[in-house]
Every structure is written in C-alpha cells, then in structure tokens.
C-alpha angles and dihedrals in degrees: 000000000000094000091057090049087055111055091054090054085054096044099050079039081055099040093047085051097055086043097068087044101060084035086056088047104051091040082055099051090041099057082043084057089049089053092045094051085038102051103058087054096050082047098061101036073059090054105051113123118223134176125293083346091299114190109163124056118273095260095054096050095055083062100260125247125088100316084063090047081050102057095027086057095230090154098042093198091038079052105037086043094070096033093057084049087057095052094043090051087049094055095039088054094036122028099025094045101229136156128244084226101048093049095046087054101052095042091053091044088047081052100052084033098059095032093049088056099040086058105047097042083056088060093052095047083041100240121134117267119257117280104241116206117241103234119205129166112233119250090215096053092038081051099045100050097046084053088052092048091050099060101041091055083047086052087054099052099047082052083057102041088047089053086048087068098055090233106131111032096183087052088050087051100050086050103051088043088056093038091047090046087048096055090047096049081048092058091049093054143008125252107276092040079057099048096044087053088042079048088047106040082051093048100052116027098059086067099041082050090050090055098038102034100122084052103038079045104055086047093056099050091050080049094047092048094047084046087053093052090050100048089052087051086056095031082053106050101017115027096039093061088060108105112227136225120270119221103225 
C-alpha cells in the first residue's frame, strides 16, 4: 500500500517538474518572439536618415538658449518683431534710397531732442527728470564674440590653405561652387539686398525644417543618393584620369 501512495506523489513531483520546464520555455520563446518583433523596429528607428547626420533636435543644434527660441519663433511677437525691423531697415536702405549716416543722425538728434525737452519741461511742472539708463557694452561678451570671430576666420584660412595644396579635390569643388554661386548672386543684387535674403532664408527655414523635418529628410536622402551616383559617374571618367601628386 505504500508503495502504491508513493508512486502518485512521484509522478505529480515529476509532472509539476515538467510543468516549469515547458513554462520556462514558452516564456523563453515568447520573450524571443517580442525581440524578434522588437528588433526590426528598432532597426529601422537606427536606420532613420536625417539632414547633414543630425542627431539632436533642431533646437539643440542651434546651440539652445534664446537665440534658438528666436529663430525657431518660439516666441512668435519677440520673432516677428526683428524680423519686422529687418524688413523696415531694408526698406529704409533700399527702396527708399537712405543712408546709414543720415539715419543714424536723425534718430540720435530726435533722441537729445526729445530728451532735452522732456526734461526741461519736467523742471518747469516740478517732477523729477527721467531717470536715463547708463549704457555700457560688456567687456566678457565684447571679448567673447571677437574670439568667436577670430576663429572662425582662422577656420577659413587653414580651408584655403588645405585646398592650396591640392590635397582634397572634392573640398576644392565644393569651395569654388560656393564661391562661383556667391559672385553671381552678388551680380544680381548689392550687398544689403543680399544680407537681408541670407537674414531671411536663416530665419525662416529652420522652422519650416523643424515642422516639416520627416518630409524635408526622406527628400534629401533620395537627393544625396542621386548626388552620389552622380559624383561616382564624374569621380569615374573624369577625376580618375587626373594624375595625382607624388609625395618625394
């Protein structure tokens, strides 16, 4: 009789047994079917192309701070504000044909004019006279932008003096494109017409690019891969029969 009570206790010790190991299993080969439905997406999430290898938002790789919130019109009267200034200076130069020293003379002999008054009329009605702000430009942020200039004008010799050596012809290329395009916008327009379009292309397309990024993206992806094609074509027949400098 013992022996009969015993081999149903082994056998449910066995079945429960058996039990976890096909429960480990499945749970195994379930979370196996999660990864597998997991990974492509992340794949492809990887694989997504963006802009000039972007990898930060938009925000974040004009450097953040208020002169992001600016461009990216954040604030949409800050924003429209300058660039209703813009426009304005642009008419004022352009259109109505003005001179950066005549208007900086009348605007600075409307100020006195209006300040002078205000504050002798003041003495007369006995009220105190108004309180003008002391303006002084700040040594750190005089300091800091011609730093800045400076090395970006360093940057652009040592580009120039690469492509002097003859090192990088794609480099040389680019350069002389941009360069070329630059001298025929400049004969289309003088130099301020050409400023306020440079202020207005930057003022408005990083937005536009920041609403429309997944679309302006997958376009210039198609573009960079036909402009790849194209440049192998050229590398191929016309590039590969330059002879290249040899290091003595």
């Amino acid at each position: 009789m013992a022996e009969h009570k015993e081999e149903p206790v082994a056998e449910s010790m066995m079945d429960k047994i058996s039990d976890k190991f096909h429960g480990g299993d499945s749970s195994s080969s379930s979370s196996d079917s999660d990864d597998d439905k997991k990974g492509p997406a992340a794949g492809v999430k990887a694989k997504i192309y963006r802009l000039f290898g972007r990898e930060k938002p938009v925000h974040a790789v004009l450097g953040g701070g208020k002169p992001a919130d600016l461009v990216l019109w954040r604030n949409k009267k800050v924003s429209g504000g300058v660039l209703a200034g813009a426009t304005a200076i642009w008419l004022l130069f352009e259109v109505m044909e003005y001179h950066l020293l005549t208007l900086v003379g009348h605007c600075l002999i409307l100020s006195l004019a209006t300040l002078f008054l205000y504050s002798n009329v003041c003495i007369f009605i006995h009220k105190s006279p108004p309180n003008i702000p002391e303006v002084k430009i700040p040594e750190d942020m005089t300091v800091n932008i011609a730093l800045s200039l400076r090395h970006e004008i360093n940057r652009g010799f040592f580009t120039l003096r690469e492509i002097g050596h003859g090192r990088d012809l794609k480099k040389f290329l680019i350069v002389t494109g941009g360069l070329w395009l630059l001298s025929v916008l400049g004969s289309c327009c003088n130099f301020l017409t050409l400023s306020y379009i440079v202020f207005v292309v930057l003022y408005t397309v990083p937005v536009l690019y920041e609403k429309y990024d997944d679309k302006v993206d997958a376009f210039g992806e198609k573009a960079m891969i036909e402009l790849k094609k194209y440049y192998a074509i050229f590398e191929e027949k016309v590039l590969s029969k330059i002879p290249k400098n040899k290091k003595h």
